[in-house]
N, C-alpha and C positions, 0 to 999 in steps of 0.2 A: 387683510391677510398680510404678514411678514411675510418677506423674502426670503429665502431658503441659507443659507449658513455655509459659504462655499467650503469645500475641501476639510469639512469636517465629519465623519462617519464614525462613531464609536459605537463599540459594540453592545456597550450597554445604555440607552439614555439616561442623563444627567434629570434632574428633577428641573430644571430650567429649558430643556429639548422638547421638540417634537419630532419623533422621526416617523417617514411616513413606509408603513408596510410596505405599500406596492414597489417603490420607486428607489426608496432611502435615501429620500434628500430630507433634510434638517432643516427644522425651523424652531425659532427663537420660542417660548411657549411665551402665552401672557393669558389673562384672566379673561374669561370671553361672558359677555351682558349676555340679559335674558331672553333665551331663542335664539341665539345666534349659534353659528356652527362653522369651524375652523375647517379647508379644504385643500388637498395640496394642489397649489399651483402649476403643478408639473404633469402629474394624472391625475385630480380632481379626486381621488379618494378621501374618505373621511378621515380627519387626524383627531377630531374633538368636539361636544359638543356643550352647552350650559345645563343645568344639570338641577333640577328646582330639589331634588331631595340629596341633602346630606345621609352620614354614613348611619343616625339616626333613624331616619326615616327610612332607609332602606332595609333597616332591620324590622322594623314594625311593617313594612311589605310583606318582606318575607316570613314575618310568624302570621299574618292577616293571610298570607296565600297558603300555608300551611293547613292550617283550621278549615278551610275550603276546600283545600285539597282533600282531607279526611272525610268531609260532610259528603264530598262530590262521589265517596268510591264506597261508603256505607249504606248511601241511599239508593233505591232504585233507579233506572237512568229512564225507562221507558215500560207502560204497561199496555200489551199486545189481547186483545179480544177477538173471539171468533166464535160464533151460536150455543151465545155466550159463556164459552168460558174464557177466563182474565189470567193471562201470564205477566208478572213483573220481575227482571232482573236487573240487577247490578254490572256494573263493568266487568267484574273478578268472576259474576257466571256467565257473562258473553265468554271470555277469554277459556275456561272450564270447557263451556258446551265445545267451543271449535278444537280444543285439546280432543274432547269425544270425537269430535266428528270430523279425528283423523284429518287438521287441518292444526299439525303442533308447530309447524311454520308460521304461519302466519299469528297463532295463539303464544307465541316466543318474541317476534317481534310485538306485538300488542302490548303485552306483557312490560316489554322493557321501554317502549316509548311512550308509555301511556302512563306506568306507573314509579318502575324503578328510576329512570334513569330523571324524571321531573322529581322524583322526592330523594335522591342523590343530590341531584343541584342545590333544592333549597337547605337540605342538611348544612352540604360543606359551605354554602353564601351565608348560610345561620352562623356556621361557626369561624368564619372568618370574621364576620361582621362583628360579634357579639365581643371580640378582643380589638376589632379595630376603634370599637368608641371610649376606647383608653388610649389610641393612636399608637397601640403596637402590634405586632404581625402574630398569628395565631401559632400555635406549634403544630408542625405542615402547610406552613402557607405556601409554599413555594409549589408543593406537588397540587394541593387543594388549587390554586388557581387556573394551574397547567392542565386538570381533571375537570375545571370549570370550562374552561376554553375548550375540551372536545367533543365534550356531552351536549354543549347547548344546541349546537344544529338537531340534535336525536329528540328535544321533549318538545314530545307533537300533542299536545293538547287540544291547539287549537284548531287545526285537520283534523281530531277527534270530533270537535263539537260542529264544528262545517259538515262534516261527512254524515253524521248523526240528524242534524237536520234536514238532511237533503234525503237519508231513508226512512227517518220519519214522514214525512209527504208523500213520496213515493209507496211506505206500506198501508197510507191510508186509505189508498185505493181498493185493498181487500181486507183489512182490518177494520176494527177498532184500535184508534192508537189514543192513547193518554200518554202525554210526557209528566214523567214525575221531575219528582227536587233533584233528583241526581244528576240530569240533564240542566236545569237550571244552573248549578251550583260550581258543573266545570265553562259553564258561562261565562259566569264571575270570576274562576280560575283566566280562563282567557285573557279576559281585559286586564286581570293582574299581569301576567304573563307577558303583553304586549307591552304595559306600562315598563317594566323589566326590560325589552328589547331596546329603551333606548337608554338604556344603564350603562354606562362603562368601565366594568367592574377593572378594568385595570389600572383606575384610577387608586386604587386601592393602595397600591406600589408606592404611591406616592402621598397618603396619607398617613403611612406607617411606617414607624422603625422595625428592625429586630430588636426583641425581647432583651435585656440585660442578662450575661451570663449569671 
């Protein structure tokens, strides 16, 4: 780890900076090997880490997570039996039923953490991306990133698929439970998802120019 950069603070970092969120002390950036992870010396927060996928790669994630995410909300998630008759729904009729059953709170956030606000994300990372592999900046990147940095804490997929397994076990106690592909499939969404958490899409900043007037 470099040493921090005395008595320098600018407001915007230089492409040769690292300034660290918590603290805003400066450090020299340099090219960090594979696995390694840059931390500031001062409050040990994260400032960077090695990064196995380019801006390539990142894009074929994100249309691979896309496709999944589609498969994941078309198919049934889970199919419910009781002397014997078989109910199978979707995520969009869980969300539905609890709109019914005067439960539009909870069927509002469901809604927007489960669906809108994760296929937001991949949208605007799609189209940032898809102009960064020419290494210039998308038109709205500047709000698309700012939009990317608020949303990301909101898409809970993966507390979707946690939670979902754990009522699945739990209903099998008076059911018949069948998990169907649509359970499987935000699975997959998942481990996308977490592969994506150690992205740091604000690297981005610094792969790209502005556009040519």
């Amino acid at each position: 780890m470099t040493m921090p950069v005395q008595g320098i603070k600018p407001a915007i970092a230089p492409p040769t900076m690292w300034i660290c969120e918590h603290c805003d002390s400066v450090y020299q950036r340099r090219v960090l090997a594979c696995g390694e992870v840059a931390r500031c010396t001062r409050c040990g927060a994260l400032l960077a880490r090695h990064h196995y996928l380019g801006v390539r790669g990142m894009l074929a994630l994100v249309l691979t997570a896309m496709v999944v995410f589609v498969q994941a909300n078309i198919w049934p998630i889970v199919t419910l039996g009781l002397n014997g008759h078989m109910i199978s729904t979707t995520l969009w009729g869980c969300i539905v039923m609890m709109w019914h059953e005067h439960s539009q709170v909870v069927a509002i956030i469901a809604a927007c953490t489960l669906f809108f606000f994760p296929i937001g994300k991949m949208l605007l990372l799609g189209w940032v991306l898809l102009y960064a592999r020419q290494g210039v900046r998308a038109p709205g990147f500047r709000w698309a990133m700012v939009t990317l940095h608020q949303i990301g804490p909101w898409t809970m997929s993966e507390v979707f698929v946690l939670g979902t397994l754990v009522a699945i076990v739990k209903a099998h106690m008076y059911f018949d439970v069948v998990p169907n592909a649509g359970v499987f499939a935000y699975g997959v969404l998942m481990l996308i998802i977490t592969a994506f958490a150690s992205i740091d899409v604000r690297e981005l900043w610094d792969v790209t120019v502005d556009r040519p007037a």
